[in-house]
C-alpha positions as CSV (number, residue, x, y, z in Angstrom):
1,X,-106.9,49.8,16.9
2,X,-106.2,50.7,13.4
3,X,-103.5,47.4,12.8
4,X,-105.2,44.7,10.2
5,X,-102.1,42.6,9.3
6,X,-102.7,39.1,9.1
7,X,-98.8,37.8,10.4
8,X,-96.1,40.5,11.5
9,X,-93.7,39.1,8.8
10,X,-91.3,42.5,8.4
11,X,-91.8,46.3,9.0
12,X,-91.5,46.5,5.2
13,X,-96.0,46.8,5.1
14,X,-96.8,48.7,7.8
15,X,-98.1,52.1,7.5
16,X,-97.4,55.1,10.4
17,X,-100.7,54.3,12.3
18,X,-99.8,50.5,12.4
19,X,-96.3,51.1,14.1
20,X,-98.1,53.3,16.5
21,X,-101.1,50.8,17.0
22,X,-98.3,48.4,18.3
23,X,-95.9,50.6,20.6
24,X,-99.4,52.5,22.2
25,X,-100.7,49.1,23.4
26,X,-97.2,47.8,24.3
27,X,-97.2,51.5,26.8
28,X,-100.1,49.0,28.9
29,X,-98.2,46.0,28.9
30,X,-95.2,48.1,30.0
31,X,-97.3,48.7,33.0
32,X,-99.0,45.3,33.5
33,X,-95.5,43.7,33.7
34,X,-94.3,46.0,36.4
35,X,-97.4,44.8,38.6
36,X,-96.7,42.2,41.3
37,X,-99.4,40.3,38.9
38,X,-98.5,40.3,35.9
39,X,-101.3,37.8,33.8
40,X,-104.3,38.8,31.8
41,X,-106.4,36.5,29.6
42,X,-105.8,38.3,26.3
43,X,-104.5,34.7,24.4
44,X,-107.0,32.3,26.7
45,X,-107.8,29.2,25.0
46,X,-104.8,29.8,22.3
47,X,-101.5,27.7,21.4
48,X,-98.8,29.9,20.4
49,X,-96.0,27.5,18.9
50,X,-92.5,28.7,19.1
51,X,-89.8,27.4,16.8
52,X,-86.2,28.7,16.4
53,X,-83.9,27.1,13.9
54,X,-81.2,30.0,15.5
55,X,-80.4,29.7,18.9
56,X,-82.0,32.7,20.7
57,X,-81.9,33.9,24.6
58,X,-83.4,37.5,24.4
59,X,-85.4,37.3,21.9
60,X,-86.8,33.1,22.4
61,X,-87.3,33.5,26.3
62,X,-88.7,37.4,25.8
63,X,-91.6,35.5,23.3
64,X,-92.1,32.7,25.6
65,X,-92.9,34.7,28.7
66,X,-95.2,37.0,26.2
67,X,-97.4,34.3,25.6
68,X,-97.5,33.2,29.2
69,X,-98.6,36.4,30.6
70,X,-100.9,36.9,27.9
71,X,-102.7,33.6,29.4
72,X,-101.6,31.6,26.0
73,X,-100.7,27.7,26.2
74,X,-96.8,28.5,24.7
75,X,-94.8,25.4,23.1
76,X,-91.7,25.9,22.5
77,X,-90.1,23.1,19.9
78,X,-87.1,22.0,20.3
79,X,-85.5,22.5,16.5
80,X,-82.2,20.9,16.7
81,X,-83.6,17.5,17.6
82,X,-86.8,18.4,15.1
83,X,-87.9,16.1,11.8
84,X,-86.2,18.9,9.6
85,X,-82.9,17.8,11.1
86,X,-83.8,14.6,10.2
87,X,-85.1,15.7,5.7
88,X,-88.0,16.6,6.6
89,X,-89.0,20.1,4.7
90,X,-89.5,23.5,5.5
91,X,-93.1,23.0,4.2
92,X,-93.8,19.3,5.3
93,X,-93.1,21.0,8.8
94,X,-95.5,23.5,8.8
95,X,-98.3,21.3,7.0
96,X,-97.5,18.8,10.1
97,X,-97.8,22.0,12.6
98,X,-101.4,23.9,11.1
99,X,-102.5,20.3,11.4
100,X,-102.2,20.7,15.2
101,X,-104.2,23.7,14.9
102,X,-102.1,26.8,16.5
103,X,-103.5,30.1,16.5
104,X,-99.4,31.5,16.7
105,X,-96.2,30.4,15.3
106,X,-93.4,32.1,16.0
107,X,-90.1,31.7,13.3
108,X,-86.7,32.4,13.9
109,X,-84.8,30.8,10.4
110,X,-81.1,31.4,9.3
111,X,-82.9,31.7,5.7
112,X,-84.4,34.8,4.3
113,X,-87.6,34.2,3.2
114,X,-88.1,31.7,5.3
115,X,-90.5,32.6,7.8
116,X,-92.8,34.3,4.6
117,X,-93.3,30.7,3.2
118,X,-94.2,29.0,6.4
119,X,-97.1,31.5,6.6
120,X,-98.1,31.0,3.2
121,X,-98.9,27.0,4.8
122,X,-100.5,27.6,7.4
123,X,-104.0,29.0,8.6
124,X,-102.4,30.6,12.2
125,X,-100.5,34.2,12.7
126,X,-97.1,33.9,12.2
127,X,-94.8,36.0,14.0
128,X,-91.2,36.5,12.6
129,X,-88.4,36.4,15.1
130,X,-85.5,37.3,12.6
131,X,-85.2,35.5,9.2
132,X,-81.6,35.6,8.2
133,X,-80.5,38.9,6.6
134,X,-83.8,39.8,6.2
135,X,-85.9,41.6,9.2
136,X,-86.3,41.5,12.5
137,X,-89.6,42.9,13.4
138,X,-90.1,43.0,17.1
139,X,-86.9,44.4,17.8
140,X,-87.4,47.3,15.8
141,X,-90.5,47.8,17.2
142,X,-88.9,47.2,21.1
143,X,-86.2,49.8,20.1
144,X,-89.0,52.2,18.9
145,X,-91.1,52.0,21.8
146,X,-87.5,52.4,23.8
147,X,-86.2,55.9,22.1
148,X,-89.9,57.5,22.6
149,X,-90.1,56.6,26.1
150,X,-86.7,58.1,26.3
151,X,-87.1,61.5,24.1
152,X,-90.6,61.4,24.1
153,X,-91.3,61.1,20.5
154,X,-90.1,58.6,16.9
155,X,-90.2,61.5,14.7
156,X,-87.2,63.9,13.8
157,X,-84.7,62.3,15.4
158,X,-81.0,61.6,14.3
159,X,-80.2,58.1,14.8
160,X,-76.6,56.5,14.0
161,X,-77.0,52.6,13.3
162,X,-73.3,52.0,13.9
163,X,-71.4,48.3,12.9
164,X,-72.4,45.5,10.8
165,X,-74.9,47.0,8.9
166,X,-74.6,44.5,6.5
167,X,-75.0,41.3,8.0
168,X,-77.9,42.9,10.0
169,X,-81.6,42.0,10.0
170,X,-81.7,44.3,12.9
171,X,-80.1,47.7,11.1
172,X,-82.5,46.9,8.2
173,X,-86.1,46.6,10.5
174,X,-84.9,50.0,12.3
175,X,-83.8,51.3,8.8
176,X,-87.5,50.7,7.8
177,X,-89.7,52.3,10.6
178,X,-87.3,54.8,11.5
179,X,-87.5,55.9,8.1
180,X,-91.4,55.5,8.0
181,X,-91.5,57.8,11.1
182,X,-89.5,60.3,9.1
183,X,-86.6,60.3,11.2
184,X,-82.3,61.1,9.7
185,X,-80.8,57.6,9.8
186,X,-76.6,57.4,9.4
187,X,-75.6,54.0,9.0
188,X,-72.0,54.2,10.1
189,X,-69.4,51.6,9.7
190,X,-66.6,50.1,7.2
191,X,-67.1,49.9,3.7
192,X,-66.6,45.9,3.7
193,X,-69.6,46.2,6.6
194,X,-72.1,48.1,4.5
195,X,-74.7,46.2,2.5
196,X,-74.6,46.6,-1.6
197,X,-77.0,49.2,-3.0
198,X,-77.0,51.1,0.2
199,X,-76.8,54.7,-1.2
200,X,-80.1,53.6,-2.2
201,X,-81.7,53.5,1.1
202,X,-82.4,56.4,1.8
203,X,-79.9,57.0,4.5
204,X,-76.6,58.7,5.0
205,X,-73.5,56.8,4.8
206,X,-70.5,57.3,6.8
207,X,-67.0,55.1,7.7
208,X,-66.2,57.9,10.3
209,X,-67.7,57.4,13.8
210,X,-66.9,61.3,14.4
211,X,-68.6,62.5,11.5
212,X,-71.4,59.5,11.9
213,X,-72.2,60.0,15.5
214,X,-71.9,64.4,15.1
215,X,-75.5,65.8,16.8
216,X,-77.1,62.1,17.0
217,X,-79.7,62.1,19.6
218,X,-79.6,58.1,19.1
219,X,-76.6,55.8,19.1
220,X,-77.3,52.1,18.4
221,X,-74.8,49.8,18.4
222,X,-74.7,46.3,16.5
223,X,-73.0,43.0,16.9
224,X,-70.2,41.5,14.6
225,X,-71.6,38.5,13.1
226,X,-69.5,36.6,12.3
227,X,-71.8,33.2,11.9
228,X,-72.6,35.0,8.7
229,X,-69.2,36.2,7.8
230,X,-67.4,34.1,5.6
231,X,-64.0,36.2,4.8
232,X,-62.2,39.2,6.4
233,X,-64.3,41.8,6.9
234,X,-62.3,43.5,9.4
235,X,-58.7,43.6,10.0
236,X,-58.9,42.0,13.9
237,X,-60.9,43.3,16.6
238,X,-58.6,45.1,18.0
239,X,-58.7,47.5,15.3
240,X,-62.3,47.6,14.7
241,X,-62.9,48.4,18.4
242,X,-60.1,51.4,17.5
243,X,-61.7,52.8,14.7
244,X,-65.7,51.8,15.5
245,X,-65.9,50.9,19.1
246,X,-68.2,53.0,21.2
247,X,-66.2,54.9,23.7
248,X,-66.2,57.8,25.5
249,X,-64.4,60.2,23.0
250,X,-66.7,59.1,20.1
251,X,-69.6,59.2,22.1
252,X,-68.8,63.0,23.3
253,X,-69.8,64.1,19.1
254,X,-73.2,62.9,19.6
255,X,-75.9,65.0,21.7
256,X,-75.2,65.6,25.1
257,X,-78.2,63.5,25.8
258,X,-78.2,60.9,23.2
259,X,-78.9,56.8,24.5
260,X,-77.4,54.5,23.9
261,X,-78.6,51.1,22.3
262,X,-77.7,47.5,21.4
263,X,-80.0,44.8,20.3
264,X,-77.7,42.0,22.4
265,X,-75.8,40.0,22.8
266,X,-72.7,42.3,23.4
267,X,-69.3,42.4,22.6
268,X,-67.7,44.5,25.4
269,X,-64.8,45.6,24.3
270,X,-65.5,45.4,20.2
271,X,-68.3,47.2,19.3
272,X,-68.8,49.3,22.5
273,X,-67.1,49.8,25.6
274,X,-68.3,48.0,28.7
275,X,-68.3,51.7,30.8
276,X,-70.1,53.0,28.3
277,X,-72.9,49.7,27.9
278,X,-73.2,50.2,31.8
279,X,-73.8,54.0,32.0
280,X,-77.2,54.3,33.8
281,X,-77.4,58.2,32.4
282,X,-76.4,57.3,28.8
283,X,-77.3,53.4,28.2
284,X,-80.8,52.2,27.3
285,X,-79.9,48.5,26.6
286,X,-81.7,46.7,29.7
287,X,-84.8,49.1,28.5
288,X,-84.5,47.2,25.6
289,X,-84.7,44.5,27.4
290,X,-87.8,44.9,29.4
291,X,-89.6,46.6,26.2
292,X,-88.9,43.8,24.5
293,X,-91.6,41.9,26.4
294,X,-93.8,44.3,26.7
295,X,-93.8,44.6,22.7
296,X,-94.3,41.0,21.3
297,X,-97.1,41.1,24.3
298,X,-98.4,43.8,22.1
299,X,-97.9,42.0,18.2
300,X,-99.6,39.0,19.8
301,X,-102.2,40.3,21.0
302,X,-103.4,42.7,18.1
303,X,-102.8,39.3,16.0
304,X,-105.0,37.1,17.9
305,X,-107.7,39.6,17.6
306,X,-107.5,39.7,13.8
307,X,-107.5,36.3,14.3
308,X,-110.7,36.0,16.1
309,X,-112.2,38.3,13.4
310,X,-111.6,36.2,10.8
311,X,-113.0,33.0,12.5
312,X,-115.8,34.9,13.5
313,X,-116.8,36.1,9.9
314,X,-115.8,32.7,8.7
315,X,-118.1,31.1,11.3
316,X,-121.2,33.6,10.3
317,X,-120.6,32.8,6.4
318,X,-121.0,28.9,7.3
319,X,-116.6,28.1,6.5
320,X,-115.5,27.2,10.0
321,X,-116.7,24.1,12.1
């Protein structure tokens, strides 16, 4: 295996044979978790540590049952009763949590940025689980591994990242390794929905679904956020579903055998329609789903052995008791 990063904090550093380091051992786990057993012993003898200061059900639960099959001893802490609710620091936190020795922490944080400085504190791998606006590693990773099970390869593809581009860690992770893997991205969406400085991205732009979605062989939906909204973005839903909601008749410009995608949780009825989200020949969103595990089986795993590498030089040079 070729991947040498010390945390997964972002997509941002790493190269082509990193990104395919991850999704070519995640292909094993795929299988492993469709076995009536379903352990191995990869994380033995490790504490993996989950915290998330955002509520999370796919992506918390998808982490925790990672670690379990991996063989780790998985904490999950439960943040809205922690000591930060209480004044305690970002930083006072982790110094309490390295102190417990972990060998995996695992950050969700409304705050970008966030999850960077907790693994500046600490001597474990960190793992980020979405930090703000920021990134969203795994997922990208998860909907990566997805599209080339589905079309067989993640290069030279056209891929429409249609909503809330701008509120979304997700849309900026996929912008990143879709864009390493030399793929046509189209971020399509309103104008108030777009982040600033996209035109330098490196993508196209669109605020027509038609001309957005036109020969895609990938359509991924996103969410509205509107935690992170704080003014009107859109005019109601009603509209936005109108003009931006996946449907049949905007999904009939794209390829005839383009999937369809959504990180979760959906909003039937305002970013994509619910026939649509359930069309076994066109949807790929419980793929996601079960890829999802398979993937942060992957990142944890190709972390802890880095891990033991460095405690195993450390150890020969005399630094590690």
């Amino acid at each position: 295996m070729t991947f040498q990063a010390r945390h997964l904090l972002g997509i941002e550093h790493l190269s082509q044979s990193d990104i395919r380091a991850v999704l070519d051992l995640a292909e094993s786990y795929v299988d492993l978790n469709r076995r009536t057993v379903k352990k191995t012993d990869a994380l033995a003898g490790m504490t993996q540590i989950n915290m998330f200061f955002e509520n999370s059900t796919r992506t918390q639960s998808s982490f925790e049952l990672a670690g379990k099959r991996l063989g780790a001893d998985v904490l999950n802490m439960a943040m809205q009763n922690s000591s930060v609710k209480k004044g305690e620091t970002l930083i006072d936190t982790a110094l309490t949590l390295n102190a417990m020795h972990p060998d995996l922490l695992v950050v969700r944080h409304p705050n970008s940025g966030a999850v960077d400085l907790l693994a500046q504190k600490v001597e474990c791998a960190v793992l980020n689980a979405g930090d703000g606006r920021h990134e969203h590693p795994t997922q990208a990773l998860l909907d990566a591994l997805t599209i080339r099970r589905e079309k067989g390869r993640i290069q030279r593809l056209t891929v429409a990242i249609c909503g809330d581009i701008a509120h979304s860690r997700v849309a900026r992770s996929n912008m990143l390794l879709l864009g390493k893997m030399e793929n046509r991205v189209r971020l399509v969406g309103p104008p108030t929905l777009m982040p600033p400085g996209v035109d330098q991205l490196g993508v196209e732009v669109c605020d027509d679904m038609r001309t957005g979605l036109q020969d895609a062989d990938v359509v991924m939906m996103l969410r509205l956020q509107k935690e992170r909204m704080d003014g009107g973005f859109i005019p109601s839903e009603r509209e936005y579903f109108h003009r931006y909601g996946l449907d049949a008749e905007k999904l009939a410009f794209a390829k005839p055998d383009a999937i369809v995608m959504h990180p979760g949780p959906m909003n039937r009825g305002v970013e994509i329609d619910g026939t649509i989200a359930d069309d076994i020949n066109r949807s790929v969103i419980q793929e996601q789903v079960e890829m999802g595990v398979a993937v942060r089986m992957a990142c944890m795993d190709l972390l802890a052995r880095n891990l033991r590498r460095e405690r195993g030089r450390a150890l020969s040079d005399g630094d590690y008791v």
